[in-house]
BASETOR-40455 format. One record per atom (N, C-alpha, C): residue number from 1; chain; atom name; x, y, z. Coordinates in steps of 0.1 Angstrom, whole numbers, always signed. Last residue first. Layout:
<tidrens>
NUM,A,CA,X,Y,Z
...
</tidrens>
This chain:
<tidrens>
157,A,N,-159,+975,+467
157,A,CA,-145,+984,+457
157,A,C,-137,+972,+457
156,A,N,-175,+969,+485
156,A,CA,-175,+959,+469
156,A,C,-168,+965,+464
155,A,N,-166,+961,+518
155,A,CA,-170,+973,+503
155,A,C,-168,+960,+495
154,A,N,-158,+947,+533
154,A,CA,-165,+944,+538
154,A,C,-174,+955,+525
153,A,N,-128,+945,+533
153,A,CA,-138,+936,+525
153,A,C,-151,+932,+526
152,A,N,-109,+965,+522
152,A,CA,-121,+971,+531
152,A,C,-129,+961,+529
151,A,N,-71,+964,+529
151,A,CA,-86,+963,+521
151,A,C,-97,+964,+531
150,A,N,-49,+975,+535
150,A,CA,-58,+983,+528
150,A,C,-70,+981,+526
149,A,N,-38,+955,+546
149,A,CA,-38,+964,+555
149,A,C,-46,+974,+550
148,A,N,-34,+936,+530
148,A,CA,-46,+932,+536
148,A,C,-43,+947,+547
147,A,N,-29,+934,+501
147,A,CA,-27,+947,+507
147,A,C,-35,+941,+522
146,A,N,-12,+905,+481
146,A,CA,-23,+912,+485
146,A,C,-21,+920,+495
145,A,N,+0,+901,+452
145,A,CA,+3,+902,+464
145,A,C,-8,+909,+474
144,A,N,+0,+880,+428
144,A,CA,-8,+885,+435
144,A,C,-6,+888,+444
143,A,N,+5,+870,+395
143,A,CA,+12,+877,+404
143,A,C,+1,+885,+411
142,A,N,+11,+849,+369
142,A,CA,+1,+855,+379
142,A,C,+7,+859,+388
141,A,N,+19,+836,+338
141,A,CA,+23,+846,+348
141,A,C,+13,+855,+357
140,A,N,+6,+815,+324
140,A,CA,+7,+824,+322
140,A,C,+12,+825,+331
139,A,N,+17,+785,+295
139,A,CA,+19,+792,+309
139,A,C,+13,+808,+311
138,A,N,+7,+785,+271
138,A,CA,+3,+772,+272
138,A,C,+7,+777,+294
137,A,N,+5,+821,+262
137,A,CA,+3,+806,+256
137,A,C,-2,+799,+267
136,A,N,+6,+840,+287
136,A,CA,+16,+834,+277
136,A,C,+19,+819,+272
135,A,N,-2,+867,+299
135,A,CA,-10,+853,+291
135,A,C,+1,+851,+285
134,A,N,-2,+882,+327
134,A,CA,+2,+881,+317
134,A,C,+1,+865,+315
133,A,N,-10,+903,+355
133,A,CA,-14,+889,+347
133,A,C,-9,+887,+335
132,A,N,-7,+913,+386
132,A,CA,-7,+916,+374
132,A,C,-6,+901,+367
131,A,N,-16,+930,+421
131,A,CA,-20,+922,+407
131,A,C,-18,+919,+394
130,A,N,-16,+942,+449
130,A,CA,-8,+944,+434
130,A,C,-6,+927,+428
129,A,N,-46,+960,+460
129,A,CA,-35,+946,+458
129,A,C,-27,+948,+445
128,A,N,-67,+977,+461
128,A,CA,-52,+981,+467
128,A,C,-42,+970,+467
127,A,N,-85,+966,+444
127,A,CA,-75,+977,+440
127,A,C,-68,+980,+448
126,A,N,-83,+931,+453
126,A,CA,-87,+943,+455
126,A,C,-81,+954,+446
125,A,N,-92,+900,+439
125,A,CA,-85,+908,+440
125,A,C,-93,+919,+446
124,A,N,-101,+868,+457
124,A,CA,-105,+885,+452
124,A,C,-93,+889,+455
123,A,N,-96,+835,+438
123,A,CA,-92,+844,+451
123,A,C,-96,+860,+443
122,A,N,-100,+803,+424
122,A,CA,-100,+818,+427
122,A,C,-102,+825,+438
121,A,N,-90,+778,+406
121,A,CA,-87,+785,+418
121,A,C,-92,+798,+416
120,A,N,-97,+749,+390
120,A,CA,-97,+765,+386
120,A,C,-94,+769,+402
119,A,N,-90,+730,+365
119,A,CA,-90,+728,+376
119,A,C,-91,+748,+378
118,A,N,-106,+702,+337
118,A,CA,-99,+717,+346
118,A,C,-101,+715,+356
117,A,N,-123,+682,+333
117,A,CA,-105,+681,+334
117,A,C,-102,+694,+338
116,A,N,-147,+686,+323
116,A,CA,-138,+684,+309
116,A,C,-127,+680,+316
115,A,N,-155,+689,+350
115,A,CA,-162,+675,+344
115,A,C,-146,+675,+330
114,A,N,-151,+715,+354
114,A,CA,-145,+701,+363
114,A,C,-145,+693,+355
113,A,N,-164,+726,+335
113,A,CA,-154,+726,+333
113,A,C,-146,+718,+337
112,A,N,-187,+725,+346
112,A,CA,-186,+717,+329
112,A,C,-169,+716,+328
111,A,N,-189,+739,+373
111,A,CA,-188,+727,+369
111,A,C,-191,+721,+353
110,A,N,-181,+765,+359
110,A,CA,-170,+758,+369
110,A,C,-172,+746,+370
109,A,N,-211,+770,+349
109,A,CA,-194,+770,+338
109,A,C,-180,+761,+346
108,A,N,-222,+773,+369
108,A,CA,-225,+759,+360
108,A,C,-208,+762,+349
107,A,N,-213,+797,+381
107,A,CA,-212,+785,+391
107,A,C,-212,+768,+379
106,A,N,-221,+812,+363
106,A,CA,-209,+809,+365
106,A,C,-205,+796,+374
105,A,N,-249,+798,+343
105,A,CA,-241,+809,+356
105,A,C,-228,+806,+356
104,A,N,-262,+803,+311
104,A,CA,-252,+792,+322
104,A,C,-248,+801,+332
103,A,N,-292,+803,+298
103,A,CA,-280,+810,+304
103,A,C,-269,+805,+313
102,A,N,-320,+799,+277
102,A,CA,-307,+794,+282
102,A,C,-301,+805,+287
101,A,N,-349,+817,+269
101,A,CA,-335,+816,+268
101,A,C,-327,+809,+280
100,A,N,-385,+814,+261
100,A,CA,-373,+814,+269
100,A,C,-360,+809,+260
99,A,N,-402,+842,+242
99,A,CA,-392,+830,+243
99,A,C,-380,+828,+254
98,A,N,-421,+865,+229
98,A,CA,-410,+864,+238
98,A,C,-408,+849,+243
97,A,N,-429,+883,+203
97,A,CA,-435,+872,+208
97,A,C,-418,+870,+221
96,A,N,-441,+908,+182
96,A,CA,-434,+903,+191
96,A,C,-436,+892,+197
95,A,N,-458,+901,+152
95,A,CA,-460,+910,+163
95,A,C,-450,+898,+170
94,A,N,-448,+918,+120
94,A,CA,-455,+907,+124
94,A,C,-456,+914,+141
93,A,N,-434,+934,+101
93,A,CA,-446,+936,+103
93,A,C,-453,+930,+116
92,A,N,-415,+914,+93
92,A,CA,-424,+923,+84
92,A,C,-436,+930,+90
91,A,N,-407,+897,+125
91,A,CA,-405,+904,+110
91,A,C,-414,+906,+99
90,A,N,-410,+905,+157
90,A,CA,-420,+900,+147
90,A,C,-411,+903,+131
89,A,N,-383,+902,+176
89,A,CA,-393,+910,+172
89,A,C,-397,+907,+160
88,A,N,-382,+884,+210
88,A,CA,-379,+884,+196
88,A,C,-390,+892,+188
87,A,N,-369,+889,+239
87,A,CA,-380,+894,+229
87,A,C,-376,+896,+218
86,A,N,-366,+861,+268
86,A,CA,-360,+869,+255
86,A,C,-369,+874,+245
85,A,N,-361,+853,+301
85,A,CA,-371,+859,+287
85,A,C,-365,+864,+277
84,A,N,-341,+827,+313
84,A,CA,-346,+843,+313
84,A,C,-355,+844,+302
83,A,N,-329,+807,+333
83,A,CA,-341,+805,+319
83,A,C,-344,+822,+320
82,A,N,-300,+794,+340
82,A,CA,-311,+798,+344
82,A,C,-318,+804,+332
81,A,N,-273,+773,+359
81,A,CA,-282,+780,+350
81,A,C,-293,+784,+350
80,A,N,-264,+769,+385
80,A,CA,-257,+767,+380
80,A,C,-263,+768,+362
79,A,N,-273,+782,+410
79,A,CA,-261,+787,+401
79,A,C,-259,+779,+391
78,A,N,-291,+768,+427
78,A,CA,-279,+761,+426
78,A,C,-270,+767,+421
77,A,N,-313,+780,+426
77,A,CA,-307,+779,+436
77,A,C,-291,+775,+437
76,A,N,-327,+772,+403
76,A,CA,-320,+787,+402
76,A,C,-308,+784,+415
75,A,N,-322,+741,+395
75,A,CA,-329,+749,+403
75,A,C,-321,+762,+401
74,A,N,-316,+725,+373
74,A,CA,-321,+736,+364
74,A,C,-327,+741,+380
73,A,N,-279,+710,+371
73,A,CA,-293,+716,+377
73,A,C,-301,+729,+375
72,A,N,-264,+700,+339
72,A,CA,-265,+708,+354
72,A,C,-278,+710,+358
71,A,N,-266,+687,+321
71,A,CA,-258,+677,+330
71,A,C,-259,+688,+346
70,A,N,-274,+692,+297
70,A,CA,-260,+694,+297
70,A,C,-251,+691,+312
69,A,N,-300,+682,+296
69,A,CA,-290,+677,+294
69,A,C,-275,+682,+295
68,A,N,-307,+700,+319
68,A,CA,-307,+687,+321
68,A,C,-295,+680,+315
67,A,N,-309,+722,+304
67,A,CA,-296,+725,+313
67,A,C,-296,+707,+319
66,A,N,-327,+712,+282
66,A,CA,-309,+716,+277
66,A,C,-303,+714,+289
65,A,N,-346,+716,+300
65,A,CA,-345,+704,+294
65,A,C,-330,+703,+291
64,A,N,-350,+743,+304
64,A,CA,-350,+734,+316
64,A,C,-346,+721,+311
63,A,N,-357,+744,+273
63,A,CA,-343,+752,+279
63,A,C,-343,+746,+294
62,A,N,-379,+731,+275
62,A,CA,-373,+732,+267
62,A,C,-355,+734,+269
61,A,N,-399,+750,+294
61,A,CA,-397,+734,+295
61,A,C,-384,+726,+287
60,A,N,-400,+771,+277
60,A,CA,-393,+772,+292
60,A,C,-392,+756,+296
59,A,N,-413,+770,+254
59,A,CA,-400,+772,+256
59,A,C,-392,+769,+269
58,A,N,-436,+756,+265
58,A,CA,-429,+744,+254
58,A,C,-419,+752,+258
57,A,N,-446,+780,+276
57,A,CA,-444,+771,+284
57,A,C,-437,+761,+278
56,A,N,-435,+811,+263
56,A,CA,-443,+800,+262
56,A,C,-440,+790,+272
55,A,N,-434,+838,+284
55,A,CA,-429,+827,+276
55,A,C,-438,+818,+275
54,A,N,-444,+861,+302
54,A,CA,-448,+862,+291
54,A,C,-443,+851,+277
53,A,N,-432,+848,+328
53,A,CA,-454,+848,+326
53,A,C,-451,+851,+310
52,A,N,-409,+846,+337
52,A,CA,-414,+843,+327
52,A,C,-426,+836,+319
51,A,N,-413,+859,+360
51,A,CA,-401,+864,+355
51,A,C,-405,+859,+339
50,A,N,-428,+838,+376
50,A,CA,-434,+848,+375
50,A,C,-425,+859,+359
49,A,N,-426,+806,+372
49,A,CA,-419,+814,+372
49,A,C,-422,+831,+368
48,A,N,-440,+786,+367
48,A,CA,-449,+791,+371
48,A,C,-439,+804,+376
47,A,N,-419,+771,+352
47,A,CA,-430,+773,+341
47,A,C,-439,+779,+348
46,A,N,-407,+758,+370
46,A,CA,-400,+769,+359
46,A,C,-411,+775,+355
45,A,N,-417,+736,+379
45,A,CA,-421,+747,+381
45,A,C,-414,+759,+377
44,A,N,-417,+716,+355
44,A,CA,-429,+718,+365
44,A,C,-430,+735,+368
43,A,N,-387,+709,+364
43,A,CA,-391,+717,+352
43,A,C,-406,+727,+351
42,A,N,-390,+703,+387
42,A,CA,-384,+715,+389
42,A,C,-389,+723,+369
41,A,N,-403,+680,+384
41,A,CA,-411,+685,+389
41,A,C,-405,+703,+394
40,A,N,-380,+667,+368
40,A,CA,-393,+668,+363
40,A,C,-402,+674,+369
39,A,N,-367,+663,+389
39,A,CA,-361,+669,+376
39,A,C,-374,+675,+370
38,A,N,-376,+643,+403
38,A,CA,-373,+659,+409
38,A,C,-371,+665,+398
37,A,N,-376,+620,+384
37,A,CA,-392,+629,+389
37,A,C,-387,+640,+396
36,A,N,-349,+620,+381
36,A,CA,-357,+620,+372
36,A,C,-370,+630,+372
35,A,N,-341,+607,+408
35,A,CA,-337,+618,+405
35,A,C,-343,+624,+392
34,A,N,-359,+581,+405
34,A,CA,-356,+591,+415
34,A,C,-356,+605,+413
33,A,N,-345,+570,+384
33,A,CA,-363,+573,+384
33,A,C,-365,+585,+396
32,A,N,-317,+573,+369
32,A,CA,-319,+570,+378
32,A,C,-335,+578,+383
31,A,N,-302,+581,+349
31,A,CA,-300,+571,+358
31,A,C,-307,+564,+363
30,A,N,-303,+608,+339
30,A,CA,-298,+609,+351
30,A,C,-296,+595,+354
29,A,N,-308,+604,+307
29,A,CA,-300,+611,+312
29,A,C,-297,+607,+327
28,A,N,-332,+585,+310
28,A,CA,-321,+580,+303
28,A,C,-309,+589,+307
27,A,N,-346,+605,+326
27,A,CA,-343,+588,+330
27,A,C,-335,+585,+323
26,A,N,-355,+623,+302
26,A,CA,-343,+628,+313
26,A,C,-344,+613,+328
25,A,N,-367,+603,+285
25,A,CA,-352,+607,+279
25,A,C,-345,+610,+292
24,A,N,-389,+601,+301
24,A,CA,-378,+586,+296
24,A,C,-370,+595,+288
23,A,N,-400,+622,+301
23,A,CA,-396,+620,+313
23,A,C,-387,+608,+309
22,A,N,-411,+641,+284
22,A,CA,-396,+638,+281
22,A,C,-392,+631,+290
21,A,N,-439,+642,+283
21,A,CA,-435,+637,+270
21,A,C,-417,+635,+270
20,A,N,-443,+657,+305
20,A,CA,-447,+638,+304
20,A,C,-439,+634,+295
19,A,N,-438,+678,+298
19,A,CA,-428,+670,+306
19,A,C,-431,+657,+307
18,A,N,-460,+685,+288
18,A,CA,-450,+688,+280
18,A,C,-437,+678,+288
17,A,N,-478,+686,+301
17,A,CA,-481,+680,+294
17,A,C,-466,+678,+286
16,A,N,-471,+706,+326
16,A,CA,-470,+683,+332
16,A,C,-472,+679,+315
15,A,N,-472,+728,+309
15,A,CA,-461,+719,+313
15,A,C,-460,+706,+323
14,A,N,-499,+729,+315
14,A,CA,-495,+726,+302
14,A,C,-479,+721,+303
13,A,N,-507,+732,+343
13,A,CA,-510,+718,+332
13,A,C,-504,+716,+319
12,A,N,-492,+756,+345
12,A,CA,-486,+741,+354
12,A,C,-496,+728,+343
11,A,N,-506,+772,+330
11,A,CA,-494,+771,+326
11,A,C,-488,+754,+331
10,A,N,-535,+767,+344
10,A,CA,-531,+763,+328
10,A,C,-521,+759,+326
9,A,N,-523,+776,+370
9,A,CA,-533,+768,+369
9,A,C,-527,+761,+355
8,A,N,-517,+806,+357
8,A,CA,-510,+795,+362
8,A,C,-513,+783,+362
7,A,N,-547,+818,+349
7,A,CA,-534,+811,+344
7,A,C,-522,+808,+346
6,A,N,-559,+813,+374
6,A,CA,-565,+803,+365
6,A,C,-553,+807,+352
5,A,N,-546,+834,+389
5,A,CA,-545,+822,+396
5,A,C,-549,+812,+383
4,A,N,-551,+855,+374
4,A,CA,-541,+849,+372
4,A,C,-535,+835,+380
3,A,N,-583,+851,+353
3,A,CA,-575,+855,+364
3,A,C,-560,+850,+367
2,A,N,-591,+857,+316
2,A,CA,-584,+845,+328
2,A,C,-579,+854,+341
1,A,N,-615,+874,+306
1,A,CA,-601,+873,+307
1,A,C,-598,+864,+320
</tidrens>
């Protein structure tokens, strides 16, 4: 049985193999050779991502690949998506196997959204603020007064 230094080791070779093969698309995507090989060396290291020892490496390269294309950064750091494990169960019989998954953070939603033309503001509410929201169509009605004599912003209530 492989030690786990020697499968890492593997994992990292098998994803330079896998990322060789997309480095002129994600160049066609960013622009630019530069920014390209960072790209390509974060995909790199998704793939030694402890969180996702039990994924394939094609999947996790894969889904680092989508958040490329979809124009946001695949470092965790950034918020702005992120590669989780997902366990799909064998049918008829078969045996489980686990696959990375896509996830957009919130941070990455705010920017898809800039990019379409929104514009978003947000401010915490508290439970001691008086808050109320009503949706109405194409306007909604937002109403926030805030308690700052009550709040504890230093609690997560």
């Amino acid at each position: 049985m492989a030690t786990k230094k020697e499968l890492l080791a593997q994992r990292e070779k098998d994803a330079r193999s896998v990322v060789t093969t997309k480095v002129k698309q994600i160049e066609l995507i960013t622009n630019d050779k530069a920014k390209a090989s960072k790209i390509a060396s974060a995909l790199v290291q998704l793939s030694q991502n402890n969180n996702l020892i039990d994924c394939t490496v094609d999947s996790i390269v894969n889904v680092g690949f989508q958040i490329v294309q979809a124009g946001l950064n695949p470092n965790p750091l950034f918020g702005h998506a992120y590669v989780v494990p997902f366990k799909i169960s064998g049918k008829n019989g078969g045996s489980d196997f686990v696959v990375a998954q896509l996830q957009i953070g919130y941070k990455g939603y705010i920017q898809l959204g800039y990019r379409a033309g929104w514009r978003f503001k947000a401010v915490p509410v508290y439970k001691c603020d008086d808050f109320t929201i009503n949706f109405g169509g194409f306007e909604d009605d937002i109403s926030l007064i805030p308690d700052y004599e009550k709040r504890n912003e230093d609690s997560g209530d």
